[in-house]
C-alpha positions in Angstrom: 146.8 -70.6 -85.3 142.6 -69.9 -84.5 141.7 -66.5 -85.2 141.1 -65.7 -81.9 144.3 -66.4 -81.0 146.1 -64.6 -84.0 144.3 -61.7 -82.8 145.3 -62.5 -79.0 148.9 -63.1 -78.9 149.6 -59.6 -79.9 148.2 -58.0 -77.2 149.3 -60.8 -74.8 153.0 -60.1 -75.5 152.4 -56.1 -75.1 151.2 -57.5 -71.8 154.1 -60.0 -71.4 156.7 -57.7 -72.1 155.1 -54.8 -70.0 155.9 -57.5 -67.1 158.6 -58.4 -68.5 160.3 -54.4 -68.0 158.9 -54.0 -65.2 160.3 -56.8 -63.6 163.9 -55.8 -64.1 165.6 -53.3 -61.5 166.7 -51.2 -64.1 163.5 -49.9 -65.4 162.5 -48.7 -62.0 161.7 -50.7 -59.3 165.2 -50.6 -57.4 164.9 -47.1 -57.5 161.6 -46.5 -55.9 162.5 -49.0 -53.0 166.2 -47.1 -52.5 164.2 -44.6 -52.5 161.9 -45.3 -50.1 164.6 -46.2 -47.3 166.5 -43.6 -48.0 163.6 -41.6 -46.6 162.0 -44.1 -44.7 158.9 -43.8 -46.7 156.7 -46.3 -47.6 154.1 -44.0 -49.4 156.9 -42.2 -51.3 157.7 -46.0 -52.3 154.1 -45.5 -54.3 154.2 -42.3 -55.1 157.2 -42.9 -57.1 156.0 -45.7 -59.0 153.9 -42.4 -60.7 156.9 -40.8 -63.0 158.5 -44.2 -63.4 155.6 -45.6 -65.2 155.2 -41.8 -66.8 158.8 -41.7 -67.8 159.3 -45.1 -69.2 155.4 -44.6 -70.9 157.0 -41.3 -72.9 159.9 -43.6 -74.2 158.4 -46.6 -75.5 154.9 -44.2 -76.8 158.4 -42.3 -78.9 159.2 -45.0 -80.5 155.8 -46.3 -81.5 155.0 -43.2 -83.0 158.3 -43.2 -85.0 157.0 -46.6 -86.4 153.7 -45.2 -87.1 155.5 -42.2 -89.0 157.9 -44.4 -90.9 154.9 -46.7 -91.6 153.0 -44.8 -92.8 155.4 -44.2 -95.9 157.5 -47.1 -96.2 156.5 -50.9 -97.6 154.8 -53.0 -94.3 157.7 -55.6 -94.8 160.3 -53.5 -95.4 159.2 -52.3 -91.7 159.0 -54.7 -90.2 162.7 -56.1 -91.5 164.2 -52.3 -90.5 163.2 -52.8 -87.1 164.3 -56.6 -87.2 168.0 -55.3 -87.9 167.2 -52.3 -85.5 166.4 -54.7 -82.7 169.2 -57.1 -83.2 171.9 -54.0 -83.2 170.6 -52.6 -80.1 171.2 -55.8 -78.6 174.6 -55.8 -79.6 175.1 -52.4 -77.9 173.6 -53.9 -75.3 175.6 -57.2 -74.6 179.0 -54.5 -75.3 177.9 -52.3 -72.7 176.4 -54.2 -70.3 174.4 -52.8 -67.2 177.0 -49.6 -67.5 174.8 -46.6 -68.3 176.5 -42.3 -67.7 173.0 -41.8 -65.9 172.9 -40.7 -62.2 170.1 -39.3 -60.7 170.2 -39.2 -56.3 168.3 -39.8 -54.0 167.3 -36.0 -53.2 165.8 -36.2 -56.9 161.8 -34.9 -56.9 159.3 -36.8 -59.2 160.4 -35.2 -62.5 163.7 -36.1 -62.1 162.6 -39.6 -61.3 160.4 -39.4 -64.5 163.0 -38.3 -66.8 165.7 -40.9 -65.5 162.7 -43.6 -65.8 162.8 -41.9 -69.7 166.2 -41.9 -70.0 166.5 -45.6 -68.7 163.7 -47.0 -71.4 165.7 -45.4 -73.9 168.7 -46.6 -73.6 168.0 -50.0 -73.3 165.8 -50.2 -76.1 162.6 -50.8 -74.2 160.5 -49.8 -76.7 162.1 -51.5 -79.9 160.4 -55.1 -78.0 156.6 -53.8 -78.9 157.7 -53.8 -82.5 156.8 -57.5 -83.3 153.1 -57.1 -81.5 152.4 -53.5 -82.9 153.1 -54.1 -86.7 151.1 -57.5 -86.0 148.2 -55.0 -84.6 148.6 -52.3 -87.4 149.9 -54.5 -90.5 147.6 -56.9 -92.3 149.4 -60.0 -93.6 149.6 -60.0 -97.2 148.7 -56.4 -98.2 152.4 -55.1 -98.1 150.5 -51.6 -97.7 152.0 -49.0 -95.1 150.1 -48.5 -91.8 147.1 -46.1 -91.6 147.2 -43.4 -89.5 143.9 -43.0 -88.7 143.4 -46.5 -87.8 147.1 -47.2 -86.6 147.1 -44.3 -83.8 144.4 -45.2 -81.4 145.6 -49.6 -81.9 149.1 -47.7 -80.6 147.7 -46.0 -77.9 145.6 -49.2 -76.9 148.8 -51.0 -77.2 150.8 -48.4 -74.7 148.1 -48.6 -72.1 148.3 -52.3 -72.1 152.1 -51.6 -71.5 152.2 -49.6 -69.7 149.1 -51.3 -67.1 151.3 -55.1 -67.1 154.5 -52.8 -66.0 153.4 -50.6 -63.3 151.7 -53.5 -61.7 154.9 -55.7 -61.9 156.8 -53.0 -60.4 153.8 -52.0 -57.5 153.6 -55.3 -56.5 157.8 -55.9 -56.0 158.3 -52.5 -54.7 155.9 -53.1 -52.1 157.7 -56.0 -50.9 161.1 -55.1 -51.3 160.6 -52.0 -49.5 158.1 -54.4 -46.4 160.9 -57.1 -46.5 164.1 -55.4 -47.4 166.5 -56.2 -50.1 167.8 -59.0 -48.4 166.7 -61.3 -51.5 169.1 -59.3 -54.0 172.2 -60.4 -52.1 170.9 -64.1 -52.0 170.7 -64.2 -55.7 168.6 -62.8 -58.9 168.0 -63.0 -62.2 171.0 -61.8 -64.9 168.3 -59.5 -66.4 171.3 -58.3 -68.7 170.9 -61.7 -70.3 167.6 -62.1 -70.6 166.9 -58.2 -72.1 169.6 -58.8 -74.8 167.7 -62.5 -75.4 164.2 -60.5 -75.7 165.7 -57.9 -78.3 167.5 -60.8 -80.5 163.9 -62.8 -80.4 161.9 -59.5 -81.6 164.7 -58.9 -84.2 164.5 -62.6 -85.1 160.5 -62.4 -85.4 160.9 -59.4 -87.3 163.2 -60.7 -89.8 161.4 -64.2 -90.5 157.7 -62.2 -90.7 
């Protein structure tokens, strides 16, 4: 692997995965579009995609600053194999529970509702345990077996959010949009098992974690 693409692929998965979430229905999009024609709305379509990105932002940006806490104190490999095992559990409790979550919100919920569901969703599917494997690429230098630095750490994170955050909203804009312009007619004539494919995502992190 080039250097350049060493110091690509990190940011390139943050981007990946960012369209990644937000192309499964859970993290938001199904929402904004039920929504939208429950109020016949196609600017509340939109304006909902706002707290969605907010709330799901909060929950991955928690767990990234829990890494840069624990990093900052503990071994860079022994990191990066605590969230390996971290990431391979959660996907256990995922494939056990399935799509089942206790989380209801209606559709008479305002935007801070919708932002702390879109929170509470991120969360309990482990969304942001998958930016693991890219941050600690980002924040870790091979070899050193040193802990992260804050001071440089932090603002890679933040980068690393934005980056995230950007890939997801524009995945879930852009299907919103024409779920909402062409109905949900598609969902009925098939779709991806997302369930599969999340659980798949978090075993591969833990996976890359584990071998690093």
């Amino acid at each position: 692997m080039t250097a350049i693409s060493s110091a690509l692929w990190p940011w390139l998965a943050l981007a990946g995965l960012g369209a990644f979430h937000g192309l499964n229905p859970a993290m938001g999009w199904l929402f904004a579009v039920a929504l939208g024609l429950h109020r016949q709305s196609r600017g509340l379509v939109v304006l909902a995609l706002a707290p969605i990105a907010l709330g799901h932002a909060a929950a991955v940006g928690a767990v990234l600053l829990a890494v840069l806490l624990f990093g900052t104190i503990l071994d860079g490999s022994l990191l990066g194999r605590g969230a390996g095992i971290v990431l391979l559990l959660w996907a256990a409790v995922h494939v056990l529970s399935g799509h089942r979550t206790p989380i209801r919100i209606g559709m008479q919920t305002g935007l801070a509702g919708l932002a702390l569901w879109s929170f509470m969703m991120a969360g309990v599917h482990g969304a942001g345990f998958m930016l693991i494997p890219p941050l600690l690429s980002l924040c870790v230098t091979p070899g050193t077996g040193g802990g992260l630095a804050a001071t440089t750490s932090l603002p890679v994170s933040l980068a690393a959010l934005a980056v995230h955050t950007g890939a997801m909203l524009a995945v879930i804009g852009t299907i919103s949009v024409i779920a909402y312009d062409r109905g949900l007619v598609f969902l009925r004539r098939g779709w991806i098992n997302m369930d599969v494919l999340w659980s798949l995502a978090l075993v591969a992190g833990g996976i890359v974690l584990l071998a690093g």
